[in-house]
N, C-alpha and C positions, 0 to 999 in steps of 0.2 A: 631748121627746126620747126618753122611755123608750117610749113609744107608737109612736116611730118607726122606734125600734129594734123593737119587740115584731110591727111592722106587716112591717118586713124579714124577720124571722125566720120570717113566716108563710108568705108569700110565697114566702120561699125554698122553704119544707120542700114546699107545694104544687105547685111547678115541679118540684122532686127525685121528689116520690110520682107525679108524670103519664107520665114517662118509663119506658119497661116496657124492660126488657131479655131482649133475644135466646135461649133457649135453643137451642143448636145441640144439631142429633142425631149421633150418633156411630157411626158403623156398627164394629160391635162382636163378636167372636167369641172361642173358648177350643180349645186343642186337646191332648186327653190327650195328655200328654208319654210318657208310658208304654206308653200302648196304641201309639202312632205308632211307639217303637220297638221294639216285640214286633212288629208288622206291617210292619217294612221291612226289605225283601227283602236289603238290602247290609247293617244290621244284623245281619239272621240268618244271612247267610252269613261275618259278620267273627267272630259268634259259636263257630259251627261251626267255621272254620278255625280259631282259637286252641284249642278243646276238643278237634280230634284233632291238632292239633301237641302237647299238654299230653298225651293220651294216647300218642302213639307215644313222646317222652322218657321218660313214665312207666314205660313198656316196659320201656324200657334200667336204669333205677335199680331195677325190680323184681327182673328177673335178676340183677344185682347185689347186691342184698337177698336173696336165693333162697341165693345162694351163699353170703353171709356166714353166713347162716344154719346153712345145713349145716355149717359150718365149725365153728360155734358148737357143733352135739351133738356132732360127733367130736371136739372139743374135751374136753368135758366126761366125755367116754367114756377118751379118751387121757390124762387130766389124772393119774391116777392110777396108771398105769404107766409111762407116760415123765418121773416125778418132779415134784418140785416145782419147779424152775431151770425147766424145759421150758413146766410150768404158766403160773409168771409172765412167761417169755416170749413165749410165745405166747398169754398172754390179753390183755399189751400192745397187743399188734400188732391181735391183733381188735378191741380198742377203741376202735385207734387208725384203722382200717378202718371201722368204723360210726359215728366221728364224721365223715371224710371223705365217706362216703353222707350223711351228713345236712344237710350243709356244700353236698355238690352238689346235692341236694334243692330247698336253699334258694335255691341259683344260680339252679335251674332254673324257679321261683314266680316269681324278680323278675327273668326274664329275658321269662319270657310277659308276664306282668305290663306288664315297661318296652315290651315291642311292642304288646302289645295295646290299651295306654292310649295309646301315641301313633296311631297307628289310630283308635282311637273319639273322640278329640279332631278331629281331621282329619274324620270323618265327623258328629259334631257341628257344628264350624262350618261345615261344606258344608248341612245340615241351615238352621240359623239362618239361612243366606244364602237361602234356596230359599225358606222361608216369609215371609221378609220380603221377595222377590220377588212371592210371591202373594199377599199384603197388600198390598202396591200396586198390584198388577194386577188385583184385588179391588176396590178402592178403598175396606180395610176402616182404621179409624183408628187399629182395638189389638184385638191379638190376645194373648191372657192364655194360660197355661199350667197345666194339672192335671197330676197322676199325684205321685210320689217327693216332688219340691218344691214344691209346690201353692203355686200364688199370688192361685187363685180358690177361694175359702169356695163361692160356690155360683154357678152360671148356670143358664138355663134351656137342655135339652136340644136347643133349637133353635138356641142360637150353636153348636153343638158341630161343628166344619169337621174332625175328625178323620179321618174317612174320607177327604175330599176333599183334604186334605193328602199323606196317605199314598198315595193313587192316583197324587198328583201326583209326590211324591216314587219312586215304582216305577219311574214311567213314564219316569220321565228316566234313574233307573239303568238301565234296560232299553235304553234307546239310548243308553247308552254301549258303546263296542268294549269289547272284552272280552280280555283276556290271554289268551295259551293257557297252559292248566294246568302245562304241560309246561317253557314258558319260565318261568312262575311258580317251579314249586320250582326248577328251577336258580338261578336269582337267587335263593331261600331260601338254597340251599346254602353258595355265594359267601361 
């Protein structure tokens, strides 16, 4: 009995060891996340637009700042002749004036901020949707991501579809119609 058993068990394992299994290939690429958005054309232009909307508000809270300021030396010039009552009242007031500048300062950070991130959220998943477009059209199985959040340690320089991404990606921003600049800011304004 035990031989009969011992006799199955062999049998089995040699049936299990003759059986080879399949390694399927994988067609396979990587594409710097980073570099893809440094080189796309609607990124750098989403960039740009928030950096001189940020600049021209800057403008306004500067002038602003200019003036408190001046305010500040004639202040400190006048503090002494127009008494002390005069003093603390009108140092109130400027203080009460440079925390409002810094209050709208602050408006003005998470106001770019709450446009510009929903903008780049928008143009990210428009992104994601494209590449996983060209991954199937590709007929690649997995495309891995470098740059900020790296989620490949290392690939060889020849999966690297970054270029081919980005071209792809231009090319399409490119034919799409185009707002005019003009109807643009008025809808900014709005």
């Amino acid at each position: 009995m035990k031989k009969l058993v011992l006799l199955a068990a062999i049998a089995f394992s040699i049936i299990s060891c003759n059986k080879t299994t399949e390694a399927k290939e994988y067609k396979t690429a990587y594409i710097d996340t980073q570099k893809m958005m440094e080189d796309y054309t609607e990124a750098k232009e989403l960039d740009e637009k928030y950096k001189t909307k940020g600049e021209v508000m800057g403008r306004e809270l500067e002038v602003a700042a200019k003036n408190l300021k001046a305010e500040m030396n004639g202040f400190q010039q006048n503090a002494m002749a127009k008494g002390q009552a005069w003093a603390q009242q009108k140092g109130a007031e400027l203080q009460q004036r440079q925390q409002e500048l810094q209050y709208a300062q602050q408006a003005m950070m998470q106001q770019l901020q709450g446009e510009s991130g929903k903008e780049m959220d928008t143009l990210v998943k428009s992104v994601k949707q494209l590449i996983k477009d060209y991954g199937k059209e590709k007929g690649y199985d997995y495309i891995y991501g470098t740059g900020d959040a790296a989620t490949v340690l290392y690939a060889k320089d020849s999966y690297d579809i970054t270029k081919d991404v980005v071209k792809m990606i231009n090319d399409k921003y490119a034919a799409k119609p185009k707002t005019d600049k003009k109807e643009e800011k008025a809808a900014e304004k709005k």
